[in-house]
Structure formats: C-alpha cells, structure tokens
C-alpha positions in Angstrom: 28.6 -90.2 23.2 28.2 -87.5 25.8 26.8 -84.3 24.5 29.4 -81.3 25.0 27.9 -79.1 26.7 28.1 -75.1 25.7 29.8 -72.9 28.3 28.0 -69.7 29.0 30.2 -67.0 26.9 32.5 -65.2 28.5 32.6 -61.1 28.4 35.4 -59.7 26.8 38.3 -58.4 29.2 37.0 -54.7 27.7 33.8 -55.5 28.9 34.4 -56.8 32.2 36.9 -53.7 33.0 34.2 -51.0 32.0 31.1 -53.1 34.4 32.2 -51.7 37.1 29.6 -51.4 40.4 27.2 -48.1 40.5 29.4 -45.6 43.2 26.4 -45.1 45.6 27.7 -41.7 46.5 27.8 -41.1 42.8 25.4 -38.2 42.0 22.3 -38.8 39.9 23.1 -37.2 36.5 19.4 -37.1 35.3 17.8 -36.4 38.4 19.9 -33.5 39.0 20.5 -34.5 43.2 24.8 -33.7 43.2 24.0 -32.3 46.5 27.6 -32.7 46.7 28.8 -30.0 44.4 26.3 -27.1 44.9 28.1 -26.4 48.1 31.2 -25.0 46.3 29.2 -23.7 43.7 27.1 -21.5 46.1 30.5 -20.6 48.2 32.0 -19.3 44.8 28.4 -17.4 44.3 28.5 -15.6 47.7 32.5 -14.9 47.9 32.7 -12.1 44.9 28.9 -10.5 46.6 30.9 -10.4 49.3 34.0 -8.6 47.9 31.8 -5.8 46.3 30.4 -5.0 49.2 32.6 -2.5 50.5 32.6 -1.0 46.8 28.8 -0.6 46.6 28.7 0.9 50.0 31.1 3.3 49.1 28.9 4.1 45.4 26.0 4.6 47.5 27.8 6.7 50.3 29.0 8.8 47.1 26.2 8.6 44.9 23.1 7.8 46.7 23.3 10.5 49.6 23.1 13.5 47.2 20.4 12.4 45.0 18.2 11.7 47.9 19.3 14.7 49.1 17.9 16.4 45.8 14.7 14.5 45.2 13.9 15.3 49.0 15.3 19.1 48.1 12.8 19.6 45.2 9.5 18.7 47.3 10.6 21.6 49.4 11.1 25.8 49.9 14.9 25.7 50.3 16.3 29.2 49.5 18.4 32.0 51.5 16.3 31.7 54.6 17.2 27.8 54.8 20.8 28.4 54.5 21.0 30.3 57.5 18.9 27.9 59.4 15.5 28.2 58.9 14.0 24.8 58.7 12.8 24.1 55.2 8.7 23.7 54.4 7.6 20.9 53.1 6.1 22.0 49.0 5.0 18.6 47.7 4.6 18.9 44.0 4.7 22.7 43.5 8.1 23.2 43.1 7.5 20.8 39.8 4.2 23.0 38.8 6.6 26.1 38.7 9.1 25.0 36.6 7.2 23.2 33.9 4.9 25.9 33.4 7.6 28.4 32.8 8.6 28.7 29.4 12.3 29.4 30.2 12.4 25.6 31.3 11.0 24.4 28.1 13.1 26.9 25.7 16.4 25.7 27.6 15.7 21.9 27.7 15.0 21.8 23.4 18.1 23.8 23.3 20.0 21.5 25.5 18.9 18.6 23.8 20.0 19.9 20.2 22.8 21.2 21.2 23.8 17.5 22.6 23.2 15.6 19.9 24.5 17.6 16.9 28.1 18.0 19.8 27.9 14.1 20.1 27.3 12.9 16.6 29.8 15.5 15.4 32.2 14.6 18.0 31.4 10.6 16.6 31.7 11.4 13.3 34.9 13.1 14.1 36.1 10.4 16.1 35.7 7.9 13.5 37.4 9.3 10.8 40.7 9.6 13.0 40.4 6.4 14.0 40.1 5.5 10.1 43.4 7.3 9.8 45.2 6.1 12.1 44.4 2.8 11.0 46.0 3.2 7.6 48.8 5.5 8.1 52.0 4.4 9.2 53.4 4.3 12.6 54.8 7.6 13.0 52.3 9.2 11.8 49.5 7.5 14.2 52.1 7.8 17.3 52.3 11.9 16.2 48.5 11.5 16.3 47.7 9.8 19.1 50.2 11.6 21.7 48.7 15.0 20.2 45.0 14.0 20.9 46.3 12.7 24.3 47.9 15.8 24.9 44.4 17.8 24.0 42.7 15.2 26.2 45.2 15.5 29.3 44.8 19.5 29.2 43.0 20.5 32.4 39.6 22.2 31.1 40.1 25.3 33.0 43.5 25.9 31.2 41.7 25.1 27.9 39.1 27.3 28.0 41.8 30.2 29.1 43.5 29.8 25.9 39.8 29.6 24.1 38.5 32.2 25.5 41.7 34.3 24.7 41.1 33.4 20.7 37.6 34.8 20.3 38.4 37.3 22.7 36.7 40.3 21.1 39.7 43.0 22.5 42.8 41.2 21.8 41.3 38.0 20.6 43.7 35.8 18.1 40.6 35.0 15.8 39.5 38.7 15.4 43.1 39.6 14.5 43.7 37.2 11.7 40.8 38.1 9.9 41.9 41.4 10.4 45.3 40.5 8.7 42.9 39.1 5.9 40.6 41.6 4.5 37.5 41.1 6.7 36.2 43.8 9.1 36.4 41.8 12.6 38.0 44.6 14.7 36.0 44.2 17.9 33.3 42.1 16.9 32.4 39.9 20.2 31.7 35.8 18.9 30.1 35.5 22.2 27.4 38.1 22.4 25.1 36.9 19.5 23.8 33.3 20.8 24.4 31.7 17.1 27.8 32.5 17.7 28.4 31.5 21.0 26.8 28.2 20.4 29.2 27.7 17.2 32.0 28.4 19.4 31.1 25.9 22.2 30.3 23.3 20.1 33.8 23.6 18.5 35.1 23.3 22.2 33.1 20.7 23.4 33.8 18.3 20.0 37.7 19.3 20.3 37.8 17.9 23.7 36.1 14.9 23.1 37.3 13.9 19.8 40.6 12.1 21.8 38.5 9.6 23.8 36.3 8.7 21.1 39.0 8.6 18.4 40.9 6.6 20.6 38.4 4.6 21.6 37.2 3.3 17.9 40.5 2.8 17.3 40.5 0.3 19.9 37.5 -1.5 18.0 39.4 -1.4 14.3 42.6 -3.4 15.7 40.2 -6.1 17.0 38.9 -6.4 13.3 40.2 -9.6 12.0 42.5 -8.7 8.8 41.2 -11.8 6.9 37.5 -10.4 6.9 38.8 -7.1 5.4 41.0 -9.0 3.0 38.3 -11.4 2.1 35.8 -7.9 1.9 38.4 -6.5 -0.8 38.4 -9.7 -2.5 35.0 -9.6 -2.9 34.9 -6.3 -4.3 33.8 -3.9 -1.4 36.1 -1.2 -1.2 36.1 2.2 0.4 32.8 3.3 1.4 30.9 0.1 1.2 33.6 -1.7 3.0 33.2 1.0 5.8 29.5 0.6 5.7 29.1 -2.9 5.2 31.9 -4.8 7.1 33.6 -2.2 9.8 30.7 -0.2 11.2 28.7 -3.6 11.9 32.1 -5.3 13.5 32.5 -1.9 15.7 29.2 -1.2 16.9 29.0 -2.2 20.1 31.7 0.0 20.7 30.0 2.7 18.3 27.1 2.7 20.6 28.7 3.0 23.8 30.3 5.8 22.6 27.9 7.5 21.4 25.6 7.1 24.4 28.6 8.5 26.3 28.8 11.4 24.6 25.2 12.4 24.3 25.4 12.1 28.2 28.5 13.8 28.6 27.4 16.8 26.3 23.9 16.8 27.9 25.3 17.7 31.5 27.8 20.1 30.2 28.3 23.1 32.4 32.0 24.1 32.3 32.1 25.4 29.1 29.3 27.3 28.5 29.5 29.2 32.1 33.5 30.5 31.0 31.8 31.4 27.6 29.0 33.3 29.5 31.5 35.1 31.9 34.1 35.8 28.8 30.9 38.2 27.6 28.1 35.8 26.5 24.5 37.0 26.9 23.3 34.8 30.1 19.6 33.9 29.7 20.3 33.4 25.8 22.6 30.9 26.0 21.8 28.8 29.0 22.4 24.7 28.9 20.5 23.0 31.7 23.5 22.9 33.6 24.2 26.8 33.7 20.4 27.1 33.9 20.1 24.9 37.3 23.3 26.5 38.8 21.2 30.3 38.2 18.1 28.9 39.9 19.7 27.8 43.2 23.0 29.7 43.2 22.1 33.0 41.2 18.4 33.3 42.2 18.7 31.3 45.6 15.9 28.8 44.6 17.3 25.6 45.5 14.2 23.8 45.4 13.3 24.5 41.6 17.1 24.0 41.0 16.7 20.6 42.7 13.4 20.1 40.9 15.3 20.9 37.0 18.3 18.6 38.5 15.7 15.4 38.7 14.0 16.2 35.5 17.7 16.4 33.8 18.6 13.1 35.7 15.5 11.6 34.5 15.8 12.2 31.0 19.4 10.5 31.6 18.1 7.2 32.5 15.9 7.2 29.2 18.5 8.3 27.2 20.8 5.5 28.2 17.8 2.8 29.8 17.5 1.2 25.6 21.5 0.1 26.3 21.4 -0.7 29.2 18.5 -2.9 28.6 20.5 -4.6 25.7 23.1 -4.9 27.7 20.7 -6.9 30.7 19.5 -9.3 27.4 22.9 -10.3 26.8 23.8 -11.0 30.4 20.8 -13.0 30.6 21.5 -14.7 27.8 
C-alpha cells in the first residue's frame, strides 16, 4: 500500500480573513513616523493662535501701553512743568530712593496690606456662610437672597457710597440719630475723623460690596457637590462642623482660593471708597490706602514720577500675591 500522504493544514477561515497584507502607507505605530496625521494636528495647533490674535493685540493695546508708560514714568522727573510741555529728565533709580526712604511709604503699605486681608477673609468668611444658607433653605428663601445680594452688587459704587456716606454723616447722619433715639450721646460725633473709625466704616463698605460675588460664587461650588458624598458623610457620622471642615471646604477649594486671591487683589487696589470717606470729612494723611496715597503724589502734589514709582511697587507686590496660583494653575496645565 501507498502511504497517505498528510496535507499541509489549512488556516482557519478566521485566520485567513485577519492575515491581511501590511498597508505600506500604513504609519509605523512604534516608530512614531504618521507623517500623515501631524499635518492636521499642527493646522488645528496654529488655527485657535491665530484666532487670539486680534484678542491679545487688543490686551496689549489696553494693558501693555500704560504700564510701560508707568515703569518709563517712574525713572523720570514728571511733574507740573512736564504737563505743559517741558520735556521730562531722565532720574534713573532716584525716584525709587525717595519713596522707600520715606516713612509715609512704609506706614501706608503695612496699613494697606492689613487692611486687605482682614476685608478679604472677612468678606470670605462672609461669603461662605451665605452660600451655606442658601444651600439649605428653601427656594424662596435663597431666590429673596440671591436677587437682594444681586441687587447690592448691581448698585453703581458712586450711588452706594452716597447713601453710606449719608448714614455716618456726623450732621444729619442716620447712624448718629438712632443712637440718639437710644440713650447714647452721638449728637455730632464725626465716625470718619478718628482713623479707627473710619477704617471700621470702610471695611464694612468694602465687605458689603463684595459679599454678592463671593456668596454667589461658593454657591456655585456647593451645587457641584455630589449629594451622595454628603449623604455617605452623614452616614458616617460627620455632621455639622466636621462635615464642613472635612468634606465641603476640600471639594470647594479651588474655587475657595480663587476667591480669595480675588479679593485680596481687589481690596489691595481699593481707591473708591476710601477717597468718598476722606472727602465726606476723613483725616487725609491718616487714612491713606495705596491707592489714595499714589493719586496724592501725582495728582495732589504733582509728582508723577514717585506716583509712577508707588504704582510699580503696588503692581509688583500684585504678581507675588497671586504668582503661588498662578503657578498651580501652570502645574496643572502641564500636567
């Protein structure tokens, strides 16, 4: 007999559909050569530079021309004679040398800087426990709360100070009148001329405006909390403060911190206030903010150069105040 011989095996119909020839023009997976789809990658890179162009040339149209206008201001004598055309003469570092040897600098920067800071954690603080509030009362309650903070929010500032400056009026002031009408001796007394005072009374401003956005704002953060985490919290036993402390603050403190460097800018640069305060009977160089102080060195004394000079220094101390977010903020990008 004739041996059988074995036929080669077959590959399975599965087999023979998935063999399929290499594509040549197939990119290289491991290699990393698609050549063929970095084109529309890099089109899709340069199309949105492209489109915030005309936005950045505006910001730097807006922005960039008067800062360079003040760092080139403070290296030079610019006062009266400058404004009616005297070419201004070149300083280099003195106008610098003037200002941080006087002691009126140094007295109104610490004041600024407290001042800031107890405004903006107060106005946080503040802030917070309204936005607690509205997240547990019901829905009238919260819409009666949110269009009256709106309302305090929307007021123009001018108009607000007006009506604050008319209740600690020391004539006909509302605030001297109702203590009046309850046994203490406030008949005349002016709240703005003793600096203790005035800075009560502007802090109470400057949190009363700001309380709104902030309120508002963390508000914002608690509806994004998921209700099963707070549910599971209670379950757990955290209730009240530790639920506050343990569970919401870390959930909302991105937006916490945001806030908070907002404010502390915000409240740094004030001017507004305290100048309607000074002119309403306030005691000038007692109660001076940076922002009243650099407005009486170029506008009150003529010395725009040191007023330039205070206006880099408060800039300055603006970039380190918010560079620690902003750096957080470029590690999260990046990663």
């Amino acid at each position: 007999m004739t041996p059988r011989t074995q036929a080669p095996p077959s590959s399975s119909p599965r087999e023979v559909r998935t063999a399929a020839p290499e594509d040549p023009e197939t990119p290289d997976r491991a290699s990393g050569s698609g050549t063929a789809s970095r084109g529309p990658r890099r089109r899709r890179g340069v199309l949105p530079l492209l489109l915030v162009l005309p936005t950045i040339a505006v910001l730097v149209g807006a922005l960039g021309y008067p800062v360079a206008w003040q760092v080139a201001t403070s290296f030079q004598e610019f006062g009266l004679k400058q404004q009616f055309g005297l070419p201004p003469e070149f300083v280099g570092l003195a106008n610098y040398v003037a200002i941080f040897t006087d002691p009126a600098l140094w007295t109104v920067l610490g004041r600024s800087l407290l001042f800031c800071l107890v405004c903006a954690f107060a106005t946080v603080l503040i802030g917070g426990l309204l936005a607690l509030l509205m997240k547990r009362v019901g829905t009238i309650v919260r819409l009666v709360l949110q269009v009256s903070m709106l309302l305090a929010w929307a007021m123009p500032l001018v108009a607000a100070m007006t009506v604050w400056v008319w209740l600690v009026d020391w004539r006909r002031g509302v605030l001297n009148w109702l203590l009046t009408r309850i046994g203490v001796d406030a008949a005349g007394h002016n709240w703005l001329a003793e600096p203790v005072t005035f800075f009560a009374i502007a802090a109470i401003i400057v949190v009363w405006m700001s309380v709104p956005f902030v309120a508002l704002s963390l508000y914002a953060g608690l509806t994004q909390i998921p209700e099963e985490v707070l549910e599971a919290a209670a379950m757990d036993g955290a209730a009240g403060i530790q639920r506050v402390r343990l569970i919401i603050l870390p959930l909302i403190a991105p937006v916490l911190s945001i806030v908070l460097l907002l404010q502390i800018i915000w409240d740094l640069r004030v001017f507004t206030q305290i100048k309607l305060l000074q002119d309403a009977g306030g005691v000038a160089n007692e109660t001076h903010l940076l922002g009243t102080y650099i407005y009486q060195l170029g506008v009150g004394s003529g010395d725009f150069g040191s007023a330039s000079a205070v206006s880099i220094v408060m800039l300055l101390i603006t970039v380190a105040v918010s560079w620690y977010y902003v750096r957080s903020l470029m590690k999260e990008e990046a990663a």
